[in-house]
N, C-alpha and C positions, 0 to 999 in steps of 0.2 A: 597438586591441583591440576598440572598441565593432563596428567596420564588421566584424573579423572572425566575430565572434558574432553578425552580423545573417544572415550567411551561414550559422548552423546552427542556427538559429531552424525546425522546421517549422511551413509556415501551413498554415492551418485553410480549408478551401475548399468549395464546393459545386459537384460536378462532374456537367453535365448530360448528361443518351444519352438518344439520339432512338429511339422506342420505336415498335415497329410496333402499326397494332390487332390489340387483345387480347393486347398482351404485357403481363407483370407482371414489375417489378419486383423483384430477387431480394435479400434482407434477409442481409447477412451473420452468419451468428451470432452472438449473445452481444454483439452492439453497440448493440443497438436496445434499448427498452421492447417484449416482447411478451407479458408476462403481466398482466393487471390486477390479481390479489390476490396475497399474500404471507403466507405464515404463520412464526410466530414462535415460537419458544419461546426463555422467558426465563432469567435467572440460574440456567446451569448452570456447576458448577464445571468449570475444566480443567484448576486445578493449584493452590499452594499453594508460600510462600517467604516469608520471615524479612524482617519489616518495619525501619522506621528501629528499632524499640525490641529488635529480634530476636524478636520472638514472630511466629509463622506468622501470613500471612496468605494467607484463600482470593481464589483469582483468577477471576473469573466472565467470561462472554461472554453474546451474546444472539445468537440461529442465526437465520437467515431464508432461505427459501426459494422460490420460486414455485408458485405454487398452484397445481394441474393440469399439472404438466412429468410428460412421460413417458419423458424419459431416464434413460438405467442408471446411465452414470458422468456425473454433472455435474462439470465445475471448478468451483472453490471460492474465495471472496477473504477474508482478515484484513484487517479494516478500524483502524485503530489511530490515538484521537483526536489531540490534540495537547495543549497548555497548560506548554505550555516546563520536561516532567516534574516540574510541581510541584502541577498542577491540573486539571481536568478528567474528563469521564467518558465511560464506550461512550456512553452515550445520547445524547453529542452528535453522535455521526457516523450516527445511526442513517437518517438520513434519505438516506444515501451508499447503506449496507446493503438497506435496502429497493431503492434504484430498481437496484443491479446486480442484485440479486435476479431482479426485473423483465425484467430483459435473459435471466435465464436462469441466473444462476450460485447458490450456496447461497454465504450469506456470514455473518459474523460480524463483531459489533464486540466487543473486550473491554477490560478495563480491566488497568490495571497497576501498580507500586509506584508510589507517587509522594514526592518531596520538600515534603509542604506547607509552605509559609513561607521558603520558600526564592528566590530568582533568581540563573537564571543565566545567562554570557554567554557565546554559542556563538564568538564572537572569540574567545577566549582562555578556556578551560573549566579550573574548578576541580576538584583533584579529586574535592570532592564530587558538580560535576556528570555528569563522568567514571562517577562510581560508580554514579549516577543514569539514565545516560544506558546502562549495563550493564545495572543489571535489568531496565531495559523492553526493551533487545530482548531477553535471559532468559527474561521470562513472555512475549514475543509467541512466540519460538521455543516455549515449551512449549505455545502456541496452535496451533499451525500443524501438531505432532507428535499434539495431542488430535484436530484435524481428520482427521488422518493414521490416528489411529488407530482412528476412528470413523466412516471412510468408508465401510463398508458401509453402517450406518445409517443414514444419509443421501443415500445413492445416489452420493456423491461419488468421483472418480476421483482415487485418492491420489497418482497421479502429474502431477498438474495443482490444483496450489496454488499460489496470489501472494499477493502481501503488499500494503497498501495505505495509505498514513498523509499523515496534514496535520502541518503544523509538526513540532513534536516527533513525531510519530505516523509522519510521513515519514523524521526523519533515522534512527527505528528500524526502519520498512518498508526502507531500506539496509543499514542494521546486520544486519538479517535476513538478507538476499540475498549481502552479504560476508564476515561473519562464522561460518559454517556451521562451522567449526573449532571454535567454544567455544562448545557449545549451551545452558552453563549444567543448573541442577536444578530448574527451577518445577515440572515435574512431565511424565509418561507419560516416563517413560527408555525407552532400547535401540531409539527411532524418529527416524526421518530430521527433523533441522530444516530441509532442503534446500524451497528453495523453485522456481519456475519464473521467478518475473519479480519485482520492484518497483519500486510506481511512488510518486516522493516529491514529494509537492502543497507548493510552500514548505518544503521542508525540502532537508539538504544531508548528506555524510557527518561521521556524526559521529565515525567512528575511523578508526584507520590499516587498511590490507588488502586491496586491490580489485587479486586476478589476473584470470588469465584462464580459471580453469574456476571462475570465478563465471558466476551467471545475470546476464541482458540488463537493464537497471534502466530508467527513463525519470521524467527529474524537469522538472515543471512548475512556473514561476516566475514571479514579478512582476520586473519590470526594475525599480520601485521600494522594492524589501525591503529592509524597514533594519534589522528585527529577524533575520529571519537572512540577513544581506546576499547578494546577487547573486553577488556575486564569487565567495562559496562555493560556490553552486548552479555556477556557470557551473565552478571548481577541480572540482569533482566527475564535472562531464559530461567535462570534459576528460579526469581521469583515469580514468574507468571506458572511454574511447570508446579511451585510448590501449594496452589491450589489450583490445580489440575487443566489451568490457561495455557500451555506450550504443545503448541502441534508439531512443531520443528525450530530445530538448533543446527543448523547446517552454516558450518566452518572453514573456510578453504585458508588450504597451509600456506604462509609467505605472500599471502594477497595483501595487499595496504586497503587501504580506503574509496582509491577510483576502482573498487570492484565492478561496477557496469560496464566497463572497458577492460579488464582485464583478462587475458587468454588464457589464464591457468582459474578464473571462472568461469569461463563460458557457458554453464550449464545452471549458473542461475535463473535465468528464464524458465526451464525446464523444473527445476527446484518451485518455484513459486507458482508455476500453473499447477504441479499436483497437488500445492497447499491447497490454492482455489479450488481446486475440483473438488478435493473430500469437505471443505467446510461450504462449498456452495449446492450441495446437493439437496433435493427438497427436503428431506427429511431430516438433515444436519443441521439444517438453519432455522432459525426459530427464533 
């Protein structure tokens, strides 16, 4: 098993062209850092849903954008933290938000219900994690619908939206992408939760459902994840690739779980902008 997933590991390479004088270089889009500033605007609502106690809670995002872009329709990314849906906040991924930003796209991180006081184990899920593990793609889908709905605004091209999540943040960037059947009510009804691509940074599918007129997913993993183990990552590529759902299976050897922080990943960033690119081009997304 191991040798056979060494064989669907993509590496990560630097690939050299011999350049004549005065050629330059051609930057593929939306892969690179080419904006230096970033503008933000902060906690706007973008939906609203019935907390552990039942009383509504609002659900906020933070937008970011690049500063001086002159495009009409940009793609657009949901950035969605992690903290094993019991913990955590947009702000922690902001620093994700910003640099794709950078690259070019309008992005958002938001936040979502959480279980505080709670743990749970993606081995074997309870079903309060289960429940748990519903609303958050719920309010990410009603993210992705407000993006949707709000694309003028922002110059964003509504038919080029992805989803993008760490840990927990990840197994609902999937939840997103296969679950488009049950959009849930957090908020903007009567608009598409259909996404174009997601990509899940240590995270693995958290529910049953992965056909084949889902979008293209790509999950990046530590070969040493103990909290949401390998196996599952590696069951997920499997079965998204086995109806022809897997854009990338990308594995780094000896990495655990805080792969966002890890120096022997560093090049996940790089990894998941060229997912975006091929699944956000016009004519790949549909």
């Amino acid at each position: 098993m191991a040798e056979r997933w060494r064989r669907v590991v993509f590496a990560v390479g630097v690939s050299a062209t011999v350049l004549g004088a005065g050629c330059v270089p051609s930057v593929r889009p939306y892969t690179v850092p080419v904006h230096e500033q970033v503008l933000a605007q902060e906690g706007l609502v973008y939906g609203s849903a019935p907390g552990v106690s039942g009383n509504p809670v609002d659900l906020e995002l933070d937008l970011f954008e690049p500063a001086g872009s002159v495009d009409a329709d940009r793609p657009a990314v949901v950035f969605v933290h992690g903290g094993g849906f019991t913990t955590g906040s947009r702000h922690e991924i902001r620093y994700l938000a910003e640099d794709f930003a950078r690259r070019g796209y309008v992005t958002a991180t938001i936040d979502y219900r959480l279980r505080a006081g709670s743990y749970f184990s993606f081995a074997a899920p309870s079903d309060e994690a289960r429940s748990a593990i519903t609303d958050a793609r719920h309010d990410a889908q009603a993210a992705v619908r407000w993006m949707r709905a709000n694309a003028a605004a922002h110059r964003v091209d509504p038919d080029r939206i992805a989803v993008v999540g760490y840990s927990a943040g990840g197994m609902t960037a999937l939840g997103v992408a296969f679950r488009s059947d049950d959009p849930g009510s957090s908020g903007t009804p009567g608009v598409s939760s259909r996404v174009c691509t997601a990509v899940s940074l240590s995270g693995m599918a958290a529910e049953d459902g992965i056909d084949a007129s889902d979008p293209p997913v790509t999950l990046i993993h530590g070969s040493a994840d103990d909290l949401v183990p390998t196996h599952l990552a590696r069951y997920t590529a499997l079965a998204a690739a086995s109806v022809g759902r897997l854009a990338r299976y990308h594995e780094y050897p000896g990495v655990g779980h805080l792969l966002i922080i890890d120096p022997r990943a560093a090049t996940y960033r790089d990894v998941t902008a060229e997912s975006l690119a091929d699944a956000l081009t016009a004519d790949a997304c549909s």
